[in-house]
PAMAR-763903 format. One record per residue (C-alpha): x negated, y negated, z negated; residue number from 1. Coordinates in steps of 0.2 Angstrom, whole numbers, plus 2048, in hexadecimal, padded with zeros to 3 digits. Layout:
// residues N
     x     y     z   num
     X     Y     Z   NUM
...
//
This chain:
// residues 333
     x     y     z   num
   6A4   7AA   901     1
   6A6   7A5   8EF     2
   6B5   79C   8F4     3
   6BD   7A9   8FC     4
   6B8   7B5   8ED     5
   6C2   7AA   8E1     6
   6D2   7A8   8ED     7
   6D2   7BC   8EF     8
   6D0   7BC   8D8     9
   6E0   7B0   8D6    10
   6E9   7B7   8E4    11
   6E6   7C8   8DA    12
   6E9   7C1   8CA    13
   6FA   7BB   8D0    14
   6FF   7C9   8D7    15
   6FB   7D3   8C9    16
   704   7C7   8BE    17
   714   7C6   8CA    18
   715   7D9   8C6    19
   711   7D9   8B5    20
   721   7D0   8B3    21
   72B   7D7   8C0    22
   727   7E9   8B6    23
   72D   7DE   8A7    24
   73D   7DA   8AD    25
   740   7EB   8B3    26
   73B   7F3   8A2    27
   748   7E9   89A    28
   756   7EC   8A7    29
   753   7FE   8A9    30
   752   7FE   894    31
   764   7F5   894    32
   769   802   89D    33
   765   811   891    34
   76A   807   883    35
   77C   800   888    36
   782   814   88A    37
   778   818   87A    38
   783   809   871    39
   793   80E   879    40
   791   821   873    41
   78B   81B   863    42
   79C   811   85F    43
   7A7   81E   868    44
   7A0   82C   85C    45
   7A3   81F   84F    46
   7B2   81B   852    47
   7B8   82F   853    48
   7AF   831   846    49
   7BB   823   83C    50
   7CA   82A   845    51
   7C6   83C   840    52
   7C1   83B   82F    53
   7C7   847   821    54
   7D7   840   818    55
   7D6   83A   806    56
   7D9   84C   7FC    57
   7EC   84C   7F7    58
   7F5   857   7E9    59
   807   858   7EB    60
   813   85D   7DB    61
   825   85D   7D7    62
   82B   84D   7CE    63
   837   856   7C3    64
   830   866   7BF    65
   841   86D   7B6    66
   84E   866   7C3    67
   851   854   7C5    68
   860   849   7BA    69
   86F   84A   7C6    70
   867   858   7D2    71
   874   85D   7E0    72
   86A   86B   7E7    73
   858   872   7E9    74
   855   86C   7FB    75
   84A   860   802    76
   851   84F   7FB    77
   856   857   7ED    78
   844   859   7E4    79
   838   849   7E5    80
   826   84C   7E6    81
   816   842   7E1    82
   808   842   7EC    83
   7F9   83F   7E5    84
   7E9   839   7EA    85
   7DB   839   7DF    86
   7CB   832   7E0    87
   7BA   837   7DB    88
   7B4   82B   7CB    89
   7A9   82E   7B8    90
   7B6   822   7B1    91
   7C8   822   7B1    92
   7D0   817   7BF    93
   7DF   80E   7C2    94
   7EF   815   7CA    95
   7FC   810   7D6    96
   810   818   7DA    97
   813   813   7EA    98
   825   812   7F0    99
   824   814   802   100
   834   809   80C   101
   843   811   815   102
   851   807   811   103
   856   812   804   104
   85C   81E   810   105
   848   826   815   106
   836   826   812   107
   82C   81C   81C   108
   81B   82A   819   109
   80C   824   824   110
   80A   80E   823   111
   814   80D   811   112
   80D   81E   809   113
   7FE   827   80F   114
   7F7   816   816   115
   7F7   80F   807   116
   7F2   81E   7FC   117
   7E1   81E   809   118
   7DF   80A   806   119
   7DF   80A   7F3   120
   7D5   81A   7F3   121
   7C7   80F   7FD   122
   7CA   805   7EF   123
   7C8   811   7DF   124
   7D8   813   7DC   125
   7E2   820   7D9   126
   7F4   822   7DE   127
   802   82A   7E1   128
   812   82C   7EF   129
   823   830   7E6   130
   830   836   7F1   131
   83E   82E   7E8   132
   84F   835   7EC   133
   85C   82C   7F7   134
   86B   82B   803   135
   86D   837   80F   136
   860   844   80B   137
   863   854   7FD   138
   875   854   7F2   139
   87C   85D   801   140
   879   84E   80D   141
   87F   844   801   142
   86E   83C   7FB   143
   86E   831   7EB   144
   872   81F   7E8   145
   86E   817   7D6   146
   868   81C   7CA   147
   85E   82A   7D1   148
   84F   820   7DA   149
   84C   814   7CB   150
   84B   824   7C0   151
   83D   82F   7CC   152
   833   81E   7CE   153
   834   81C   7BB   154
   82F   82D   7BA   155
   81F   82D   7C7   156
   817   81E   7BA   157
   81B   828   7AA   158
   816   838   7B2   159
   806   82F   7B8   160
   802   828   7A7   161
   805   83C   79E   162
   7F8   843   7AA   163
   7EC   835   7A8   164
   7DF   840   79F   165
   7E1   84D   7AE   166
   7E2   841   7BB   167
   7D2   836   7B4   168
   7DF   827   7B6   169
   7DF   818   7A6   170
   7F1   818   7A2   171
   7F1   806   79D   172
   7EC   803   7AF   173
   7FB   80A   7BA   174
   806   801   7C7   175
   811   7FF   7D4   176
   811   7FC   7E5   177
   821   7FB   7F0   178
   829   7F7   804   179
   838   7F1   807   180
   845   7FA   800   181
   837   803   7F7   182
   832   7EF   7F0   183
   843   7F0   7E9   184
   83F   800   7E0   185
   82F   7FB   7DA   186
   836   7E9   7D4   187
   845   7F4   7CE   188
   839   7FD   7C1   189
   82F   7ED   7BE   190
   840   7E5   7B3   191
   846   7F4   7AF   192
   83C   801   7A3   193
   83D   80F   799   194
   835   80D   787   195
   82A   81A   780   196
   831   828   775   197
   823   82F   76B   198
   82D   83E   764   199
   837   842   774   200
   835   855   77A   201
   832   850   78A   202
   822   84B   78B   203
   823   83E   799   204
   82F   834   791   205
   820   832   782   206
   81B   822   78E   207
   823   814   794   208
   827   811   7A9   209
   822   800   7A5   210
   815   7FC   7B5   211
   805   7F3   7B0   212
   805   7EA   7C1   213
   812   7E8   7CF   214
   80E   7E5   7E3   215
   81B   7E1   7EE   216
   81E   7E1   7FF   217
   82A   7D9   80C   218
   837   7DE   7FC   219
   849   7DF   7FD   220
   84C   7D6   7EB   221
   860   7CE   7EA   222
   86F   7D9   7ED   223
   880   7D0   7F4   224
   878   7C0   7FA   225
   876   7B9   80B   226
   865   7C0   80D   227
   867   7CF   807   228
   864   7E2   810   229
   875   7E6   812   230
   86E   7FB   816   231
   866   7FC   807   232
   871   7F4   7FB   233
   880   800   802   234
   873   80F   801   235
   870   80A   7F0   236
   87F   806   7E7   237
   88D   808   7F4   238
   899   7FE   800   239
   8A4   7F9   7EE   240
   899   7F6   7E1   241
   89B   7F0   7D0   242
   898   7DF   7CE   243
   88F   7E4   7BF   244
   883   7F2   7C9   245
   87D   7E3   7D5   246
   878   7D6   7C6   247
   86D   7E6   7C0   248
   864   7EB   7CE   249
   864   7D8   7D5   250
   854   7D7   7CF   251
   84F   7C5   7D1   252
   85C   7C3   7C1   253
   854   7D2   7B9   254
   842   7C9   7B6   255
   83C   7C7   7A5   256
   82A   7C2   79E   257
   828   7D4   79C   258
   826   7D5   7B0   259
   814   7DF   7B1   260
   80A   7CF   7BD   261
   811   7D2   7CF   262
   808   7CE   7E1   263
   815   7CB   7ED   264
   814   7CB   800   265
   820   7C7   80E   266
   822   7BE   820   267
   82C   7B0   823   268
   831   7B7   835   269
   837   7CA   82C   270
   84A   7C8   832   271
   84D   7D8   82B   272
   84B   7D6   818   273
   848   7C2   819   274
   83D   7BA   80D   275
   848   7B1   802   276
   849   7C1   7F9   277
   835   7BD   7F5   278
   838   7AE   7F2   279
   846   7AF   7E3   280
   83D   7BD   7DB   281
   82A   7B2   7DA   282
   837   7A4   7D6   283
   83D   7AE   7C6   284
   82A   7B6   7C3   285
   827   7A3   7C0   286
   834   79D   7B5   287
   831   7AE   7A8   288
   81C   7A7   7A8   289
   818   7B8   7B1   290
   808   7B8   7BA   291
   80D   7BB   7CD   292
   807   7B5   7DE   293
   811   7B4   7ED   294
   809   7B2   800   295
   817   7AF   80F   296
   80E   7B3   820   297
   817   7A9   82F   298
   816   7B7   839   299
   818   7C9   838   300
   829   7D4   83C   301
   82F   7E0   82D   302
   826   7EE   827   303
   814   7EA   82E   304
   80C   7F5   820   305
   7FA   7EE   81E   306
   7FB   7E1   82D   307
   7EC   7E5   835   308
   7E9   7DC   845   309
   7F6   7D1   840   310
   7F3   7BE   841   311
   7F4   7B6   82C   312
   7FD   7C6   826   313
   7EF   7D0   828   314
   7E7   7C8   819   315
   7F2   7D0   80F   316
   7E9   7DF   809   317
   7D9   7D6   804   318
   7E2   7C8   7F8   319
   7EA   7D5   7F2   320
   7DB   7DD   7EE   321
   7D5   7CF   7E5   322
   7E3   7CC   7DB   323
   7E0   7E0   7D6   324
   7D0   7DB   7D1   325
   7D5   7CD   7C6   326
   7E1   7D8   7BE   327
   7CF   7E4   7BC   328
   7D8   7F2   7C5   329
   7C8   7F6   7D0   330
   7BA   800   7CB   331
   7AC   7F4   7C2   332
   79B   7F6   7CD   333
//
């Protein structure tokens, strides 16, 4: 009898055991269940939440107030704007012109302009999109060639540095940034500046359109040479130039040690502006002592913006980020 009395215990026991972890098991799948639509929703409002959020607040204002130099009308094309984004800091931050691509012939808006006034706003940085004049667009459909873009990018810095105090921006901290043919722009204004005039009327020209730093991307650089973009050195300065007009704005010619320290990035598989453009302007950054730094991604086709998803290229943004904290162009934590 007390044999039979322990049997029945441990068959008991076992039992009870066996169910114990059979609830176990069950607990955890029917938990995995709840949890696995919980996480899904979770990332899905998340991600609409990243895809929906609010824009960085922009102001836009007329470049040239009282009528632009050389003005051919009132239209659209005829007026560049700066839009600005601010950012929210106690101290006064650095600033950017950005110089959107287009093959002097357009605007490339969204992964040359807003794109990149969003990423330096992540950054602390303020910044600021200039619609430079060009071909095709205002004058009566004319457009503008030279010297019209050089002057409303030299414009955007200087107008940059005047409002500095209204802007909370450090005027000793403002740069460049610049696409394709927007790079040749931007490396256009960073070897060719206007000087301060302290006693000029117009108030802008008080400061000089020298940048304080230079970024450059995929650049069109050299004019009349194999590997030049033939569109935008014909937008520019014309099917017959003067010889003279291409040494100017060949701007691998034009570096000096007075260059503002320049970060340059390209791809080595870009057919439409190729690299060598790159390469002869970090070539004559080096030879004038100018503190620059060049990185060639293998792949990548032109205008890739801020690479993301892009195998080596997409590294880009955050050495550049670096180099803008060398340079003590981010906010100090």
């Amino acid at each position: 009898m007390l044999l039979a009395y322990r049997l029945k215990f441990s068959f008991t026991k076992l039992l009870f055991d066996t169910l114990e972890r059979l609830f176990e098991m069950n607990r955890r799948f029917f938990a995995s269940l709840i949890f696995l639509p919980l996480a899904v929703l979770s990332a899905t409002l998340a991600w609409a939440q990243d895809a929906n959020s609010e824009p960085s607040p922009r102001t836009t204002v007329l470049l040239w107030p009282n009528r632009p130099p050389g003005a051919g009308g009132n239209e659209d094309g005829d007026l560049p704007q700066l839009i600005i984004t601010q950012v929210a800091s106690e101290v006064p931050t650095a600033a950017v012109v950005i110089l959107p691509g287009g093959g002097y012939h357009g605007h490339a808006m969204g992964h040359e302009g807003y794109e990149f006034a969003d990423w330096f706003a992540a950054m602390g940085i303020q910044s600021a999109i200039c619609t430079y004049r060009l071909r095709g667009k205002g004058n009566d459909g004319k457009g503008y060639g030279h010297p019209r873009p050089m002057q409303d990018a030299q414009r955007a810095i200087q107008t940059l540095r005047v409002r500095a105090k209204e802007l909370n921006i450090d005027p000793e901290r403002v740069g460049v940034i610049g696409f394709s043919a927007g790079g040749h722009l931007c490396s256009t204004v960073s070897t060719h500046f206007l000087d301060a005039k302290p006693t000029a009327e117009d108030l802008i020209a008080r400061v000089s359109s020298r940048p304080d730093f230079s970024i450059l991307c995929y650049p069109v650089i050299a004019f009349d040479k194999p590997y030049t973009h033939r569109g935008s050195q014909q937008n520019l300065i014309g099917t017959d130039p003067d010889p003279k007009l291409i040494e100017e704005l060949s701007n691998e010619r034009q570096v000096t040690k007075n260059t503002p320290p320049t970060f340059i990035f390209h791809t080595a598989a870009d057919k439409v502006v190729p690299v060598e453009n790159s390469l002869q302007y970090y070539l004559a950054l080096q030879r004038n002592g100018v503190p620059s730094e060049l990185h060639v991604f293998p792949a990548g086709r032109h205008g890739v913006g801020l690479a993301q998803q892009l195998p080596g290229a997409s590294q880009w943004p955050d050495l550049c980020r670096d180099w803008l904290k060398r340079l003590e162009m981010l906010p100090k934590l």
